[in-house]
N, C-alpha and C positions, 0 to 999 in steps of 0.2 A: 696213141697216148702221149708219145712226146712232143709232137706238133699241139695235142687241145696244152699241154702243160705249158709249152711254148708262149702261144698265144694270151695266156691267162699269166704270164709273166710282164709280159707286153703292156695289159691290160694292167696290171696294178704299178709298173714302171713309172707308165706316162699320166698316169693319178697322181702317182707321188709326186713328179715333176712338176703337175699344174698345181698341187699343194704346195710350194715351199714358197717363206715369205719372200720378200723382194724391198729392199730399203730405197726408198727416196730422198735424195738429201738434196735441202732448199732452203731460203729464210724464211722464217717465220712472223705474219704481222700480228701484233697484237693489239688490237682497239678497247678501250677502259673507256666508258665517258667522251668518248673524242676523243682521249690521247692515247696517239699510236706507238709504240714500241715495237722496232725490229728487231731481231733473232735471228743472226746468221748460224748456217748451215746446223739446221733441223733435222733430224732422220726420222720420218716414218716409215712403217714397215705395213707392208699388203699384201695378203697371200688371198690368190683365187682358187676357190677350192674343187672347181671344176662342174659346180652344179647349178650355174644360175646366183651363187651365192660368192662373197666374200670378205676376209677379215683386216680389218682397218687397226692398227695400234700406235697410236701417237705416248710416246712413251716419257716419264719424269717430267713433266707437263707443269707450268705454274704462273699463274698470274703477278705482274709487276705493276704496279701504281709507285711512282716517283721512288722513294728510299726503299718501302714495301713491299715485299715479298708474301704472297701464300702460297706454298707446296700443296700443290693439287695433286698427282700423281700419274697414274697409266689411264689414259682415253681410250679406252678399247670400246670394238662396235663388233661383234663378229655375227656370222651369216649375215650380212645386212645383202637383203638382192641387189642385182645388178643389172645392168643391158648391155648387152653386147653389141660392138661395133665395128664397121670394117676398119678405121683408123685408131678407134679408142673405144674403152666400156666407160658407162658412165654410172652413178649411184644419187640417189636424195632421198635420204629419212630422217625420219620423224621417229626420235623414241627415249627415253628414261634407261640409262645406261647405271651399273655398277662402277665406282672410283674402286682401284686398288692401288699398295703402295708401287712407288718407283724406285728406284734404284739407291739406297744407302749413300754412296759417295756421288750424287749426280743431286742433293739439295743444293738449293739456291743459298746464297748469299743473305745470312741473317736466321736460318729455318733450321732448326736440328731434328724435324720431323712431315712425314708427308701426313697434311691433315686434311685432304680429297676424303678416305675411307669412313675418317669421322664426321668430317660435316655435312657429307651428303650418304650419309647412314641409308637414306632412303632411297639414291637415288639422283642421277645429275639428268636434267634436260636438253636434247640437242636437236639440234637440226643440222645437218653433215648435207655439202653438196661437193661433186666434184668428176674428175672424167683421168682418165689413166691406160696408159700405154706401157709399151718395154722401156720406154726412155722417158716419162715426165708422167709427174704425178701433180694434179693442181684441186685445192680443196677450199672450202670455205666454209665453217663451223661458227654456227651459234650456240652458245651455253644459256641459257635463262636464266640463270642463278636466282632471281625472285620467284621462281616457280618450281625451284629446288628447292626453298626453304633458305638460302644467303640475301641477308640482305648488306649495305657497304661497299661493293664492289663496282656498283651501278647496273641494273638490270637486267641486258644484256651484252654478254664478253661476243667479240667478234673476234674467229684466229684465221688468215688467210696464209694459205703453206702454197707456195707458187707463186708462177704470174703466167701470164700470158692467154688469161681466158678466150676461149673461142666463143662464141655467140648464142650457142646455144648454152653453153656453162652460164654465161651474164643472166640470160633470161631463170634460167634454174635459181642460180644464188639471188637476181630481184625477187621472181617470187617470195621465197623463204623470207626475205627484209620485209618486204610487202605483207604479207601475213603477221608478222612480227609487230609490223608497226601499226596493224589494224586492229587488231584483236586485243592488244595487251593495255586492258584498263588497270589503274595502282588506285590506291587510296590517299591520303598527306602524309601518310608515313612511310610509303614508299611498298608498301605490299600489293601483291596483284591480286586482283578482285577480280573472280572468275564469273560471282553474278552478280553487278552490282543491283543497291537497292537507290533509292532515292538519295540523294545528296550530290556532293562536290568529287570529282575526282579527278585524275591526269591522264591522257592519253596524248601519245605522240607529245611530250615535253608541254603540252599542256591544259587549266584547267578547265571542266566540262561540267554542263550541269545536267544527272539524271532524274 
């Protein structure tokens, strides 16, 4: 009895262990329209939860456009699967996530409030790729924001947390761009048109006739 209790100690120890989060802190790039904005020393937090699965939280999160600030909030993605690796696990999804607020004293400069939970009420659009170790975490997220329902902000937000891509990361994050850049027809007023019908419209910066 005290060895099976043993064992079953063991067993929920090293569960626990492979649950707790793990912060990675990095700059953060932010692409608007082409213009990029860096962000030094970011912390995202990752916890693997020991099943094939795990949770991503990029936390008080907000887009800058020149003077401009919007307080977005907490990018959370949790069970998102994963693959396992002898040097590194790696992730790419595709999904409609929840905004929640971020942290009270961590708005941006100009914002007395995180308005992430209001504006995408419904729902934000991403595409998350990236590959992670005990010592480096490296990510590249797309937000659709025209396909969240924002439009202003330019289409799509590009956030790069890291550097130093390995080869197989580059090919992950082209695709995702590649996709991105094929599929997404907008209308003149800047909305994305999931089926167009006959007319004028923009794809890849510019315009096409269907």
């Amino acid at each position: 009895m005290k060895k099976l209790l043993l064992v079953l100690f063991c067993v929920f120890t090293a569960l626990a262990v492979s649950a707790q989060y793990k912060g990675y802190t990095e700059n953060l790039l932010l692409t608007v329209d082409g213009q990029s904005v860096e962000i030094p020393d970011v912390t995202i937090l990752y916890q693997d939860n020991g099943d094939g699965t795990a949770n991503f939280l990029l936390k008080n999160f907000y887009l800058s456009m020149g003077s401009n600030n919007l307080a977005v909030g907490n990018i959370s993605v949790p069970n998102m699967p994963i693959t396992k690796g002898d040097a590194y696990d790696t992730f790419n999804v595709h999904e409609k996530i929840i905004i929640e607020d971020g942290d009270a004293d961590a708005l941006p400069e100009g914002t007395d409030m995180w308005l992430g939970p209001m504006i995408f009420s419904d729902g934000l659009v991403l595409d998350l790729a990236g590959k992670v170790n005990d010592e480096k975490l490296y990510v590249v997220i797309y937000l659709n924001l025209s396909e969240s329902g924002l439009e202003g902000f330019g289409q799509i937000i590009e956030v790069q947390f890291g550097s130093d891509f390995s080869e197989d990361m580059e090919n992950a994050v082209s695709s995702i761009a590649s996709v991105q850049k094929s599929s997404a027809v907008y209308d003149l007023s800047g909305r994305r048109v999931k089926n167009p019908s006959r007319g004028i419209y923009v794809r890849e910066g510019k315009k096409v006739l269907f």
